[in-house]
C-alpha positions as CSV (number, residue, x, y, z in Angstrom):
1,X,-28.4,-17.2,46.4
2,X,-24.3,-17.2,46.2
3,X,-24.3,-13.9,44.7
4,X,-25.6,-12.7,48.9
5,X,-22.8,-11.8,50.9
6,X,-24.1,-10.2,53.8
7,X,-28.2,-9.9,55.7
8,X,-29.1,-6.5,57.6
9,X,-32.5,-7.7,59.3
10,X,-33.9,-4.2,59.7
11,X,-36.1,-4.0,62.9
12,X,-39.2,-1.8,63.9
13,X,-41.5,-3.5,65.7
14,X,-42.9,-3.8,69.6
15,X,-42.8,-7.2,69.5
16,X,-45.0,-10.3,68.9
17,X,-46.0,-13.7,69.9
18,X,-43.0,-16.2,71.4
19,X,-43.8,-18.6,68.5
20,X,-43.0,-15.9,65.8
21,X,-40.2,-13.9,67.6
22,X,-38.4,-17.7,68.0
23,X,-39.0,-18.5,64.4
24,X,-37.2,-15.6,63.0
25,X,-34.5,-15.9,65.4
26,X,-33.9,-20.0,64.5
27,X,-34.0,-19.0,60.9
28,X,-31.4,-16.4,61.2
29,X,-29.1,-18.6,63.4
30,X,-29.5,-21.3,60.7
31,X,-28.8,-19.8,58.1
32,X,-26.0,-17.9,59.7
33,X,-24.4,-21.3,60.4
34,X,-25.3,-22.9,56.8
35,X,-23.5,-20.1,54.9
36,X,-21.3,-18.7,57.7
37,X,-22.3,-15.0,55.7
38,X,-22.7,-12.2,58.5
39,X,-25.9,-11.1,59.7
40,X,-26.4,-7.8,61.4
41,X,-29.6,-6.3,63.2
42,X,-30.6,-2.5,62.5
43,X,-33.0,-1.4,65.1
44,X,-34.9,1.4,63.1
45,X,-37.1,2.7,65.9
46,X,-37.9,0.0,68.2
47,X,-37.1,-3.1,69.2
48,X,-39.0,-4.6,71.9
49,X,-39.7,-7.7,73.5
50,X,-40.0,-10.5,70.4
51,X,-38.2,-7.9,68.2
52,X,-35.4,-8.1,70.3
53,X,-35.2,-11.4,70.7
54,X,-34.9,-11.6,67.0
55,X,-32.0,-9.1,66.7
56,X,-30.3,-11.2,69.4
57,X,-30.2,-13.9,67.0
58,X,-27.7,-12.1,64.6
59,X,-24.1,-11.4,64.7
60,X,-23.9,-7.8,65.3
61,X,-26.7,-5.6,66.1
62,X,-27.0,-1.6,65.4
63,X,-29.6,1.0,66.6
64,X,-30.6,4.4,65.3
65,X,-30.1,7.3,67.1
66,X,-33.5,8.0,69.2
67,X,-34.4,4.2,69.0
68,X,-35.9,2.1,71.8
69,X,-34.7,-1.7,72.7
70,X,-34.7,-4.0,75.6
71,X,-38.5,-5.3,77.3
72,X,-36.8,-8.3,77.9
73,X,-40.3,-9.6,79.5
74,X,-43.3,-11.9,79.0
75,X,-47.0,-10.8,78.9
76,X,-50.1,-13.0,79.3
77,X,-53.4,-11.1,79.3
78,X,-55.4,-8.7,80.2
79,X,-58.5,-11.1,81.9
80,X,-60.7,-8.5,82.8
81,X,-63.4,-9.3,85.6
82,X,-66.5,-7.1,85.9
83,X,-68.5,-7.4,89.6
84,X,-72.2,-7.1,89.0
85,X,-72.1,-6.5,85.8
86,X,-75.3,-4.7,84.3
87,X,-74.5,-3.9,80.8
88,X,-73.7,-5.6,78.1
89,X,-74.0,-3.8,74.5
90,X,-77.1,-2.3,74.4
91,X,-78.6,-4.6,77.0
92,X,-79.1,-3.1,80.6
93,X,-80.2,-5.0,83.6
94,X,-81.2,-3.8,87.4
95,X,-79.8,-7.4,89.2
96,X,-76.7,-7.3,86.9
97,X,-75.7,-9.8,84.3
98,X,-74.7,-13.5,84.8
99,X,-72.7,-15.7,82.2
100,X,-72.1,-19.2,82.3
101,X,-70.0,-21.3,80.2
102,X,-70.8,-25.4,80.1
103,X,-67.4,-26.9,80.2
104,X,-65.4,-30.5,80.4
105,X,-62.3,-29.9,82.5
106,X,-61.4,-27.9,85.6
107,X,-60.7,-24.6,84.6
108,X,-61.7,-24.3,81.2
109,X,-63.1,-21.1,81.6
110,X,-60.7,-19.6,83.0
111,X,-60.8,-15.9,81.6
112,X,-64.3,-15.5,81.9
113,X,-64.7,-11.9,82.7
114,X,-67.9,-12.3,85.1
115,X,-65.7,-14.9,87.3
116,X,-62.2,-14.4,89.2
117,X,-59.2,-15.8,88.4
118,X,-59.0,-18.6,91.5
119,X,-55.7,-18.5,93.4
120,X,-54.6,-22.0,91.5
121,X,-55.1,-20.6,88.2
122,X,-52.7,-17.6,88.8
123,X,-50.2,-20.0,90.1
124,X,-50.4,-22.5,87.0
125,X,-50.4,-19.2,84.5
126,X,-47.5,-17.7,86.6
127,X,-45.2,-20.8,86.1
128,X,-45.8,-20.9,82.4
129,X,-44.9,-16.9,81.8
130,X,-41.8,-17.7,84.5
131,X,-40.5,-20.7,82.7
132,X,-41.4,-18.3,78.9
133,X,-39.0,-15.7,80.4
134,X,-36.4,-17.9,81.9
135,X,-35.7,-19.1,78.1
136,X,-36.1,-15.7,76.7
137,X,-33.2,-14.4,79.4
138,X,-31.4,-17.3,79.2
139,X,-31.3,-17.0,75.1
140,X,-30.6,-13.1,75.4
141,X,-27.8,-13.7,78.2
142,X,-25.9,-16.8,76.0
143,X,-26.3,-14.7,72.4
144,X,-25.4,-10.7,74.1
145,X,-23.2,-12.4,76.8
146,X,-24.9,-10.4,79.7
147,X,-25.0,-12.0,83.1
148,X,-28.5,-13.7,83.9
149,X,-28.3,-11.5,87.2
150,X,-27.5,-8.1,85.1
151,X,-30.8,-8.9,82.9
152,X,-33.4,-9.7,85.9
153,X,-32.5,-7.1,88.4
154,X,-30.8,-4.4,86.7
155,X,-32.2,-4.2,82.9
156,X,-35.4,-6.0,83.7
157,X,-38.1,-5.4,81.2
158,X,-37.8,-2.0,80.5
159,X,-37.0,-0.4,77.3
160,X,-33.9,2.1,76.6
161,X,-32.4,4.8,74.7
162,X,-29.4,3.9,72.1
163,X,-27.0,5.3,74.9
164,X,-28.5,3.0,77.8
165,X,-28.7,-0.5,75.6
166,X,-25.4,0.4,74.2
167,X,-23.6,0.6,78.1
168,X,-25.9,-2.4,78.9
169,X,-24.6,-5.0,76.0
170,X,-28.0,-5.2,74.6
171,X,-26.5,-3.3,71.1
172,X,-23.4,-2.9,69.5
173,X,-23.4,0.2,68.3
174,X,-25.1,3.4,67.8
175,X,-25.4,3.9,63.8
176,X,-27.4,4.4,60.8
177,X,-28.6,2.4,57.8
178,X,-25.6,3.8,55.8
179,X,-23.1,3.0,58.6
180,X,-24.2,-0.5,59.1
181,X,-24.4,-1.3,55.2
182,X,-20.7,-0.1,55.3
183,X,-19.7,-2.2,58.6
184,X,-21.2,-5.6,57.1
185,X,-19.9,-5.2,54.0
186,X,-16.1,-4.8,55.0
187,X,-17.3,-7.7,57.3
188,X,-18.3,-9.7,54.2
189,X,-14.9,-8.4,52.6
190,X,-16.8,-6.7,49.5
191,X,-15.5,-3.2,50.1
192,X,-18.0,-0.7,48.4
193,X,-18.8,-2.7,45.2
194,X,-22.1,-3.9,46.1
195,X,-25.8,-3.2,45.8
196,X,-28.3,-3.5,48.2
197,X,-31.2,-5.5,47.7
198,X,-34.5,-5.6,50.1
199,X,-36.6,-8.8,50.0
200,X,-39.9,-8.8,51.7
201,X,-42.8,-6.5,52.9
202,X,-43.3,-3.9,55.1
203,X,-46.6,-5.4,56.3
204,X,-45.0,-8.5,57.7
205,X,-45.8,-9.4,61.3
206,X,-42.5,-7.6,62.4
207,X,-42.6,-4.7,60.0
208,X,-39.6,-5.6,58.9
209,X,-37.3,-6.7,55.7
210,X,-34.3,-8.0,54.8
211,X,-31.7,-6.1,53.1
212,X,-28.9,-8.4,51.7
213,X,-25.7,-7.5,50.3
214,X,-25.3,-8.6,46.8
215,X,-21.0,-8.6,45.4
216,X,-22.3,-7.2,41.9
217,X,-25.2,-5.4,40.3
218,X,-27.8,-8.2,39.4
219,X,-31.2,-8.2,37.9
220,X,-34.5,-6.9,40.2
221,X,-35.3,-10.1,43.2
222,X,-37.8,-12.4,41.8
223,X,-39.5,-15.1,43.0
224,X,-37.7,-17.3,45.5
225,X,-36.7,-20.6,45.1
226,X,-39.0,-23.4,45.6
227,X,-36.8,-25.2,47.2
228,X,-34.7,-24.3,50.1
229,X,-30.6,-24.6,49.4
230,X,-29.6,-24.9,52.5
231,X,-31.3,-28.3,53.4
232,X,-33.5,-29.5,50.4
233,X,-36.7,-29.0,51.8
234,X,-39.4,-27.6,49.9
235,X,-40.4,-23.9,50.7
236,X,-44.1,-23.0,49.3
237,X,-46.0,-24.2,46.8
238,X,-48.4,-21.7,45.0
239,X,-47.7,-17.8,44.2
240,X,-44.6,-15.7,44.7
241,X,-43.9,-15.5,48.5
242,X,-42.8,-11.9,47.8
243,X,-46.1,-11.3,47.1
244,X,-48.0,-11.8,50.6
């Protein structure tokens, strides 16, 4: 849509799986560098984990007063193990319960909750959450320009306050939704003649939407096109995206 001059992705969301959280982030760095248009992250309330990693994708990112954002961190889990156990539903025993799995490969049932993790299957799990993280700090520390070091041992995977991420380099600047709309479009060099136009739904798997900048007052968003103009591929099929 030529008529777009600027994207606020507007964030408020814990986080989510690494396959979504990277998918939004790729598609915001490709389309930033298709159209060269600014795009500018609004932290509404939180932005943790995956969520951040998605507002790390964009040019500029903005936080509301009172907002959370950092938990630069990975998470597998919980296995729960239960010793003896002797309930299950309504089912009571005196000896305690016993659960097998029949299983092809070593390990397969890992997880089970009536069986301990063995010491080589928290060593094979541990490298795959360390090598998860390393690209998640390694992706947050190229895009925010913060020292690998700084983000293990000092920011770790906490979250912080506006004031805290702000000294930290994990957010631009403190703001509002008016303030940012303002900021991008001077940075899109539209002044104030523009209208703001929000594609998406609130029930997405981030909770979040896209508000773009638009240089004139058009008609209502419909329907997408079916085909993407950026590189030619087709989009969907069936239905209005819009719609889901």
């Amino acid at each position: 849509d030529t008529s777009i001059k600027g994207v606020v992705l507007v964030i408020n969301s814990p986080g989510g799986t690494i396959v979504g959280s990277r998918a939004i982030a790729d598609a915001v760095s490709y389309y930033r560098e298709k159209t060269g248009k600014p795009v500018y992250a609004y932290i509404e309330d939180i932005a943790a984990s995956g969520a951040y990693w998605s507002a790390a994708s964009t040019d500029k990112i903005y936080a509301e007063q009172g907002s959370l954002t950092g938990s630069i961190g990975v998470i597998l889990g919980p296995f729960e193990y239960y010793d003896k156990l002797v309930t299950l539903g309504g089912v009571g025993t005196v000896n305690g319960i016993t659960i097998n799995y029949i299983t092809g490969g070593k390990y397969k049932d890992f997880g089970n909750p009536t069986k301990k993790l063995t010491d080589e299957e928290l060593k094979i799990l541990q490298e795959g959450i360390d090598s998860e993280y390393n690209v998640f700090v390694d992706y947050v520390s190229t895009r925010r320009q913060i020292p690998i070091a700084t983000i293990k041992d000092d920011i770790k995977a906490l979250v912080y306050g506006a004031e805290k991420a702000k000294s930290y380099g994990l957010i631009d600047q403190i703001g509002n939704r008016e303030q940012v709309m303002t900021d991008l479009a001077t940075k899109a060099c539209i002044g104030d003649d523009y209208k703001v136009v929000k594609i998406g739904s609130h029930t997405s798997l981030f909770g979040s939407f896209f508000a773009s900048l638009k240089k004139d007052v058009g008609q209502k968003s419909e329907a997408p096109a079916r085909v993407c103009a950026l590189c030619g591929k087709t989009l969907y099929f069936y239905g209005n995206p819009l719609d889901y």
